[in-house]
C-alpha positions as CSV (number, residue, x, y, z in Angstrom):
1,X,22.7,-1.4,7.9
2,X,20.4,-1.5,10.5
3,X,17.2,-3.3,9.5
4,X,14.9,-1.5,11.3
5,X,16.3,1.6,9.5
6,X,13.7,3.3,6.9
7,X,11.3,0.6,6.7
8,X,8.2,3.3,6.2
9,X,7.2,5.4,3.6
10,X,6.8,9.0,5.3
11,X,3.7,9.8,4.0
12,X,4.2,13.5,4.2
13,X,6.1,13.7,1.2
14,X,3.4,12.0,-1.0
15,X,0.8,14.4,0.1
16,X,2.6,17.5,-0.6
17,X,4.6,16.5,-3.5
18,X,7.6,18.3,-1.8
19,X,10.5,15.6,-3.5
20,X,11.9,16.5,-6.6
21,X,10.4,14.6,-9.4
22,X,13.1,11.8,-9.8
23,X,13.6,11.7,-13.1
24,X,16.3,12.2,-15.6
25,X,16.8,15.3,-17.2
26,X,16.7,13.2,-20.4
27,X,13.4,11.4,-19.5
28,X,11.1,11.4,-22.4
29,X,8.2,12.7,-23.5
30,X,4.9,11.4,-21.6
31,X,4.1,8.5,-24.0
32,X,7.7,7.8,-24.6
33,X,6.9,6.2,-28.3
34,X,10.5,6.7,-29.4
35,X,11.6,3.6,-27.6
36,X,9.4,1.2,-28.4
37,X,11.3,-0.3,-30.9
38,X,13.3,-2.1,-28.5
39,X,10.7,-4.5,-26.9
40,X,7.2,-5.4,-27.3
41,X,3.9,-6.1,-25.5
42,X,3.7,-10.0,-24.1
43,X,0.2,-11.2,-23.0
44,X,1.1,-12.1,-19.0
45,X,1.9,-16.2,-19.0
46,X,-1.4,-18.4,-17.8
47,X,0.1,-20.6,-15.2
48,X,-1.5,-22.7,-12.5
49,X,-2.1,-19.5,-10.0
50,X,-5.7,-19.0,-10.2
51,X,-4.8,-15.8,-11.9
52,X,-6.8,-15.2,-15.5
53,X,-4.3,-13.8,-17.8
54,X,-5.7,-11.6,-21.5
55,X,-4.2,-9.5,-24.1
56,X,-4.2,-5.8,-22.9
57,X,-5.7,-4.5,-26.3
58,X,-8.8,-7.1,-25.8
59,X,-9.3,-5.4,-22.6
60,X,-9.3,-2.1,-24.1
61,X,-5.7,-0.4,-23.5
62,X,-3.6,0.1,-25.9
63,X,-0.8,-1.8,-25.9
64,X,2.1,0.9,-27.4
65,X,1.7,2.7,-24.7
66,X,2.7,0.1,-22.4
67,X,5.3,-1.1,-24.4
68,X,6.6,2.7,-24.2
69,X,6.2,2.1,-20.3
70,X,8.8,-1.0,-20.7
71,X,10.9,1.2,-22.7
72,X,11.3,3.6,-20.6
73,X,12.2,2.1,-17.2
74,X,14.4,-0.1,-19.0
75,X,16.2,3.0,-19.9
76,X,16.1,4.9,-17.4
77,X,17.5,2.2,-14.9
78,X,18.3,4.5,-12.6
79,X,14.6,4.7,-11.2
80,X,14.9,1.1,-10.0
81,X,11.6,-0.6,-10.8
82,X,11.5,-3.8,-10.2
83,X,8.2,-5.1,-11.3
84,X,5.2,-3.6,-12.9
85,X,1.5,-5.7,-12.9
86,X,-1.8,-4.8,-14.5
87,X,-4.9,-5.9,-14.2
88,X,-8.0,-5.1,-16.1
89,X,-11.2,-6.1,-16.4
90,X,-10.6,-8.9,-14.0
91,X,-7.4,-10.5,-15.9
92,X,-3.9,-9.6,-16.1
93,X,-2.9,-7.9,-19.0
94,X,0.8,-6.5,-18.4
95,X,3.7,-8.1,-16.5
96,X,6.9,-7.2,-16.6
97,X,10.0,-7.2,-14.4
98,X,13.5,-5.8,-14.1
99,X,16.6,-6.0,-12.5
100,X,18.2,-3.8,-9.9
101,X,19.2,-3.5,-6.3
102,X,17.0,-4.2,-3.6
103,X,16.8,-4.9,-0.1
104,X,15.5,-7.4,2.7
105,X,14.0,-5.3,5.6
106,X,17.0,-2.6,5.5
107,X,20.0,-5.5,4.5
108,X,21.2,-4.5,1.2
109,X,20.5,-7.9,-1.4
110,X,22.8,-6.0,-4.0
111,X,21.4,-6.7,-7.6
112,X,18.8,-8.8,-7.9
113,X,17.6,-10.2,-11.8
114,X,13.5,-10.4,-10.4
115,X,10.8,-12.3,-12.0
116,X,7.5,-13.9,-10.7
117,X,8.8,-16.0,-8.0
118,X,11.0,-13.3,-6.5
119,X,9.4,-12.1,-3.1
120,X,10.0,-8.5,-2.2
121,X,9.6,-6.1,0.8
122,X,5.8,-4.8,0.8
123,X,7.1,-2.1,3.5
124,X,4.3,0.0,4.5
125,X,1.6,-2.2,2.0
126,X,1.8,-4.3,5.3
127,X,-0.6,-1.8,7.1
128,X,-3.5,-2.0,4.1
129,X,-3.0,-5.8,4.7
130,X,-3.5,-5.5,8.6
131,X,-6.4,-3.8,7.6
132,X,-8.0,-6.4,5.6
133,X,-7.3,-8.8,8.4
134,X,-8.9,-6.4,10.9
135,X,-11.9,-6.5,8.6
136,X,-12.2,-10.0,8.9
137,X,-11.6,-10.2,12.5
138,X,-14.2,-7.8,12.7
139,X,-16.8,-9.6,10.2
140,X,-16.5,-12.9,12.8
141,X,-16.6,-11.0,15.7
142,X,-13.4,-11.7,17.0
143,X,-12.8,-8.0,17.1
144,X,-16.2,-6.4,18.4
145,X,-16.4,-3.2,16.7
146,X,-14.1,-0.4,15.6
147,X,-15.6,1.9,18.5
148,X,-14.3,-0.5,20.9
149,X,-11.3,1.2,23.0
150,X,-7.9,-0.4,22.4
151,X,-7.2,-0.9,25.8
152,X,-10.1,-3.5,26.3
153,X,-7.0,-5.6,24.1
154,X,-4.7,-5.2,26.6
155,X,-5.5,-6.0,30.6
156,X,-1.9,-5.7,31.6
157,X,-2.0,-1.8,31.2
158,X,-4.5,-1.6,33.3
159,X,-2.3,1.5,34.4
160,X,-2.7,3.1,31.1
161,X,-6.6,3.0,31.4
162,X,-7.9,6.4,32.0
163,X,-10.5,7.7,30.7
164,X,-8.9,9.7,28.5
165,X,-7.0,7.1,27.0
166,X,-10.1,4.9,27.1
167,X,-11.2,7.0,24.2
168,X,-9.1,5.4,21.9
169,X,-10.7,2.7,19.8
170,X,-9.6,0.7,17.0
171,X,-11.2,3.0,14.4
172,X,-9.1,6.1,15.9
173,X,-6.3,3.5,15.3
174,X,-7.2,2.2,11.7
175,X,-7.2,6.0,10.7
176,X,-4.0,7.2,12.2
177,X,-6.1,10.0,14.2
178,X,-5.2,8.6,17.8
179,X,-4.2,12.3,19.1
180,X,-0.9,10.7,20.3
181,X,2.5,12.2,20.1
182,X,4.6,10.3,17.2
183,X,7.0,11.4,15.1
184,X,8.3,9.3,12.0
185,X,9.6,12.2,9.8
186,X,13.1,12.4,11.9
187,X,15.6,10.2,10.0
188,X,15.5,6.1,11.0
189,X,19.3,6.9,12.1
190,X,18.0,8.9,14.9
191,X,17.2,7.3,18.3
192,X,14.3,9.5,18.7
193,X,12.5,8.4,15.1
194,X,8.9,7.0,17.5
195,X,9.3,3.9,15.2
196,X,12.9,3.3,15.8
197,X,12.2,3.5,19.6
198,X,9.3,1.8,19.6
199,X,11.2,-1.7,17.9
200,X,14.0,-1.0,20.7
201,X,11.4,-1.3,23.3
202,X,10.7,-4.5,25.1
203,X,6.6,-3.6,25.3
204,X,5.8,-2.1,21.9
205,X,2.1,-1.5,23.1
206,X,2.7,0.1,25.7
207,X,5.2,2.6,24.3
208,X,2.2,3.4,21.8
209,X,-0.6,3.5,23.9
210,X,1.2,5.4,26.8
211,X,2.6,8.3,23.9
212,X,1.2,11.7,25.6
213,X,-1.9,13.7,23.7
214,X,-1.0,16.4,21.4
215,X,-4.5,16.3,19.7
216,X,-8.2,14.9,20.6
217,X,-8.8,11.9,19.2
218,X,-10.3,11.9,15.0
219,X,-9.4,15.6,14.9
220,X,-6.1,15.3,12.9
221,X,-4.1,12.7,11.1
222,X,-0.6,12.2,11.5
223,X,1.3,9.0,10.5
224,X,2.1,6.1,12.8
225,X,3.1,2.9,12.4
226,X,3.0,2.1,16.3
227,X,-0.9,2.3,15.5
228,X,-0.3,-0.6,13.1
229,X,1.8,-2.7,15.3
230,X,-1.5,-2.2,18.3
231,X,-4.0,-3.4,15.2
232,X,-1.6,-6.7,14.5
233,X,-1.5,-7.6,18.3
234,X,-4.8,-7.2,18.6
235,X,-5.2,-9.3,15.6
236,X,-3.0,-11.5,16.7
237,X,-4.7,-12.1,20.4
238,X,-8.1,-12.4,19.8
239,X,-7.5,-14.8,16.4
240,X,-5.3,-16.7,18.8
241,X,-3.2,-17.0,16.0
242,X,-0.2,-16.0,15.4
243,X,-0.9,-13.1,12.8
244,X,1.2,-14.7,10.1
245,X,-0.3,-17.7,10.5
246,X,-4.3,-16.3,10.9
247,X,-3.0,-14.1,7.4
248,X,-2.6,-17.6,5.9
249,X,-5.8,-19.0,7.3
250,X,-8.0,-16.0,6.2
251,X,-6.4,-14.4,3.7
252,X,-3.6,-15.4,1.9
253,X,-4.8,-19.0,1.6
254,X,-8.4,-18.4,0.0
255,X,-6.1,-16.2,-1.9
256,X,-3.5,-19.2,-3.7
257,X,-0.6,-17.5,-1.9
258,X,1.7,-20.0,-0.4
259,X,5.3,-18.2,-0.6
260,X,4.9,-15.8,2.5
261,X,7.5,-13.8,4.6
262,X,6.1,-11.4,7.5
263,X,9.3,-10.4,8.9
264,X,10.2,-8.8,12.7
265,X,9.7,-9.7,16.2
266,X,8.1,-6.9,18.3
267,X,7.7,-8.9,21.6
268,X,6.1,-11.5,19.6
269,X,4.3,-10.4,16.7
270,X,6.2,-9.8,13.4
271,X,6.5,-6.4,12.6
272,X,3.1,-5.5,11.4
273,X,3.6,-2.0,9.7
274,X,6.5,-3.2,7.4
275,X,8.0,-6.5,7.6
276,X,5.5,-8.4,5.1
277,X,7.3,-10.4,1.6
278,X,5.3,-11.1,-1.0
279,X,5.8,-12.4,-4.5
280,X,4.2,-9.7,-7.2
281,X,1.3,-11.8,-8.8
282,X,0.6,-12.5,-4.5
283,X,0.5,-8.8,-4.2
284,X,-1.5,-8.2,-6.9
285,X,-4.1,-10.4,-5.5
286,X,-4.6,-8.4,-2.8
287,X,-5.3,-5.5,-5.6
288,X,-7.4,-7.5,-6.8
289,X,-9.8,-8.5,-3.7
290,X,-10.3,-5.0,-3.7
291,X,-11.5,-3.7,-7.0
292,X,-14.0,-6.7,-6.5
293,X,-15.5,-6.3,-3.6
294,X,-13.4,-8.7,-1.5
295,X,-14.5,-11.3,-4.0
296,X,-11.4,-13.7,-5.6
297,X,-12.5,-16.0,-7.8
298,X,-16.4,-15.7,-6.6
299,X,-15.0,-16.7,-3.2
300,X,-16.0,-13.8,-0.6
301,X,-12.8,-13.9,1.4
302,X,-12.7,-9.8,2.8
303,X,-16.8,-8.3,3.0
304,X,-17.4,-5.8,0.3
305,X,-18.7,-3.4,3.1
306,X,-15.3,-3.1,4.5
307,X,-13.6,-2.7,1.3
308,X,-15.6,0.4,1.1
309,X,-15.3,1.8,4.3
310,X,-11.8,1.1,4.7
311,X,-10.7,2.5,1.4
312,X,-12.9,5.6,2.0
313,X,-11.7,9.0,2.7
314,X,-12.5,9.3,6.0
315,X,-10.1,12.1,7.1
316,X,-8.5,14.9,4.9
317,X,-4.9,15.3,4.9
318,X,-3.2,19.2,6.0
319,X,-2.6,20.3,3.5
320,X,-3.8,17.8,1.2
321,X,-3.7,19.2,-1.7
322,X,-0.6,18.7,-4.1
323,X,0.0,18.9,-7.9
324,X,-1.6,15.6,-8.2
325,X,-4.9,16.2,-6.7
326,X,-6.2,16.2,-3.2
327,X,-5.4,13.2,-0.5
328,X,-6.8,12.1,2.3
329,X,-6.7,8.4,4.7
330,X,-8.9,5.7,5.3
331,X,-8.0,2.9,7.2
332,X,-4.8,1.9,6.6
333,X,-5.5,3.0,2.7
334,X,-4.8,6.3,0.9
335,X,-7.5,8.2,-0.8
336,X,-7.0,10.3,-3.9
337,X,-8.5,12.2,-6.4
338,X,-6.3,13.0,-9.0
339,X,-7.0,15.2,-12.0
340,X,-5.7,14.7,-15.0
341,X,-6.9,15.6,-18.6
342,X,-9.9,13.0,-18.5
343,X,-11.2,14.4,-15.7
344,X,-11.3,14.0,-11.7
345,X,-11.1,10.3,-10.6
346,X,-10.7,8.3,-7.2
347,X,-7.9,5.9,-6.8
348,X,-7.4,4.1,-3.1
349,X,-3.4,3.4,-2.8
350,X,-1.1,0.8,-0.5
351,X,1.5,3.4,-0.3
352,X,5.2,1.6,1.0
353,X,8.8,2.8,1.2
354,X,10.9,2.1,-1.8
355,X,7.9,2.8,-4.2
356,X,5.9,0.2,-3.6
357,X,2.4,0.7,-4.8
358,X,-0.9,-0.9,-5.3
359,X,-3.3,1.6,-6.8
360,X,-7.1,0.8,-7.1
361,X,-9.0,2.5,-9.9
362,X,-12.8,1.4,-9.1
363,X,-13.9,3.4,-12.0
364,X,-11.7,2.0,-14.8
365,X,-11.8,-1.2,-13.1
366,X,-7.8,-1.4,-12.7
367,X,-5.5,-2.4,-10.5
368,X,-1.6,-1.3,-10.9
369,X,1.4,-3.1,-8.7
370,X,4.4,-1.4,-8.5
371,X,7.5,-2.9,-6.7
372,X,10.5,-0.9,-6.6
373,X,14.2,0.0,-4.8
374,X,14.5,3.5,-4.2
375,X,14.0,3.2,-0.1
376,X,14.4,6.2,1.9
377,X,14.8,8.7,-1.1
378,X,11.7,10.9,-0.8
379,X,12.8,12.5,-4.4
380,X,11.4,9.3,-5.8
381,X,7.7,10.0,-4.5
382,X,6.5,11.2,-8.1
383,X,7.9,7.8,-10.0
384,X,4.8,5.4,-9.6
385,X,2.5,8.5,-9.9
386,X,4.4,9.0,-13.2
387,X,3.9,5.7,-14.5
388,X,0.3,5.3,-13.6
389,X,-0.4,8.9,-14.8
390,X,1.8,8.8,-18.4
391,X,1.6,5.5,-19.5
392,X,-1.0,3.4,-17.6
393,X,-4.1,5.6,-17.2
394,X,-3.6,6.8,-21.1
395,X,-3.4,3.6,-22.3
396,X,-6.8,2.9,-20.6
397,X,-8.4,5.6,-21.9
398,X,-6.9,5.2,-25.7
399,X,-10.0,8.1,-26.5
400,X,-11.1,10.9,-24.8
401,X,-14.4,9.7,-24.9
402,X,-13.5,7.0,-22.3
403,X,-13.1,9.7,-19.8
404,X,-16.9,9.0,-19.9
405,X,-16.4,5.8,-17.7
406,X,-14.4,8.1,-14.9
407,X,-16.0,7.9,-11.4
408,X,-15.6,11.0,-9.1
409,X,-18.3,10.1,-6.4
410,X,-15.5,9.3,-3.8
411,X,-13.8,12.5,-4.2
412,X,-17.2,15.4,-3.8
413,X,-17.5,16.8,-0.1
């Protein structure tokens, strides 16, 4: 297989909910209690990785419906989870992992028995890590401001630098609202996929910047990883680091992760849209950063004013409304208010093909990780949002007077 095939979760299907829900018809009922005999809630093991570790019940979830989560994707195998992560309250409180086939940037692994130390593709959670490392860039001034246009980055296009396309700054770039012609949804097969094309190409910026106009810039969103690999070379040039290695010196080191694969080589930057490997716990440190205000460990390592802006809704998806709720995009984050039985809440998600997930839930101070194998199958879309929505968000609110505690603010117009 080609391994720049299908790297990218196309966001479309999320937002309208058009897959199939990919489940089995002989899924079970939402809390799945039937199961449980067959395993049983273990309190996450305290190791020597900065990471605070409690029993879930301690931190107010209730623990047979968790253990009805394990149940269930052990049964139903077939939905190839790989690793599930909780955190509540500032500790992990759920861990669990299971076996199934995966893959390395597009190269099939075959099956794979995961645990802790396993890394796994992040896909397209690279982007809401490029965005934390364009927040820092920003924060030290390396990167002036997100109205700055994208071609002050890039002298050598001086061709490029009309002033139409000077309109383009980093903010239009961070939101995916460039106005540029780019179309992902065609398969990763096909020659004409804007991604695929864009790897082939021997100056990746350029084939981004130079994409015609089909929209003024901030009017519409419209998904682009070529904006993502612009944001890592800008990254990249004014840290004077390569970006791997300024992710280590800003981010993932503060952070106690030191097992780190950013794979790809788009004229000398790894690919930044998809090509980062992380192990879970790693991943759910980044979670983590966020529901706290950039803070790990009282260390300030990302500044809690671009933890909010970038994980605000700052445009609306068309259409974005689906079954779930109502979506929208920050920068390099998803934005969604989903309503369920408790009420209307706001979760910010690191959305990545396969079923990779890391959803923040401010207002029930939770973070979920989700690692999974089911790349390029949109009819998988619903599974995370099935977890989180059946098992995990129940078994933080074990009464309905918890729903008390749900935060809508991010999610009024």
């Amino acid at each position: 297989m080609n391994p720049l095939l299908g790297r990218h979760t196309v966001g479309l299907f999320f937002v309208l909910g058009l897959g199939a829900c990919a489940v089995s018809p002989r899924a079970p009922a939402t809390d799945g209690l039937a199961a449980v005999e067959t395993d049983h809630y273990r309190v996450p093991a305290k190791l020597d990785d900065g990471w605070d570790t409690g029993a879930a019940d301690v931190a107010g979830m209730d623990t047979g419906r968790l253990v009805a989560m394990t149940s269930t994707i052990r049964r139903y195998s077939d939905w190839n989870i790989h690793a599930v992560l909780v955190e509540r309250g500032g500790r992990l409180v759920y861990e669990e992992y299971f076996p199934g086939s995966d893959e390395r940037w597009g190269r099939p692994l075959g099956r794979v028995v995961f645990d802790r130390q396993t890394k796994h593709d992040l896909r397209s959670v690279s982007k809401s890590v490029v965005s934390a490392l364009v927040g820092v860039a920003l924060a030290t001034d390396k990167i002036g401001s997100v109205d700055q246009p994208l071609l002050d980055f890039f002298p050598e296009l001086s061709d490029l630098a009309t002033a139409e396309r000077r309109r383009l700054t980093v903010r239009h770039a961070l939101m995916m609202s460039a106005g540029l012609e780019w179309n992902e949804t065609l398969p990763y097969t096909d020659p004409r996929n804007d991604e695929i094309a864009m790897n082939r190409s021997t100056d990746p910026v350029r084939y981004v910047l130079g994409r015609p106009f089909v929209a003024e810039p901030a009017a519409i969103w419209n998904y682009n990883g070529g904006l993502t690999q612009v944001l890592g070379t800008i990254v990249q040039r004014t840290s004077g680091q390569r970006l791997e290695e300024y992710a280590r010196t800003v981010l993932f080191g503060p952070l106690g992760i030191d097992d780190v694969e950013w794979i790809g080589n788009l004229a000398g930057v790894p690919s930044a849209a998809s090509g980062l490997r992380l192990r879970p716990r790693d991943l759910a440190k980044i979670g983590s950063l966020y529901v706290h205000g950039g803070k790990w460990r009282d260390r300030q390592i990302v500044a809690a004013a671009w933890i909010r802006e970038s994980t605000r809704r700052h445009l609306p998806l068309r259409p974005g409304v689906s079954a779930f709720g109502t979506h929208g995009y920050g920068y390099q984050w998803w934005h969604t208010c989903y309503r369920t039985g408790w009420g209307t809440f706001e979760t910010h998600t690191a959305n990545g093909n396969g079923q990779q997930r890391i959803y923040i839930l401010p207002a029930l101070n939770l973070v979920v990780t989700i690692l999974a194998g089911r790349y390029n199958d949109p009819t998988a879309q619903r599974l995370p949002d099935r977890l989180l929505l059946e098992h995990i968000i129940p078994a933080a609110l074990p009464s309905r007077g918890a729903a008390d505690r749900l935060g809508d603010a991010g999610c009024r117009d």
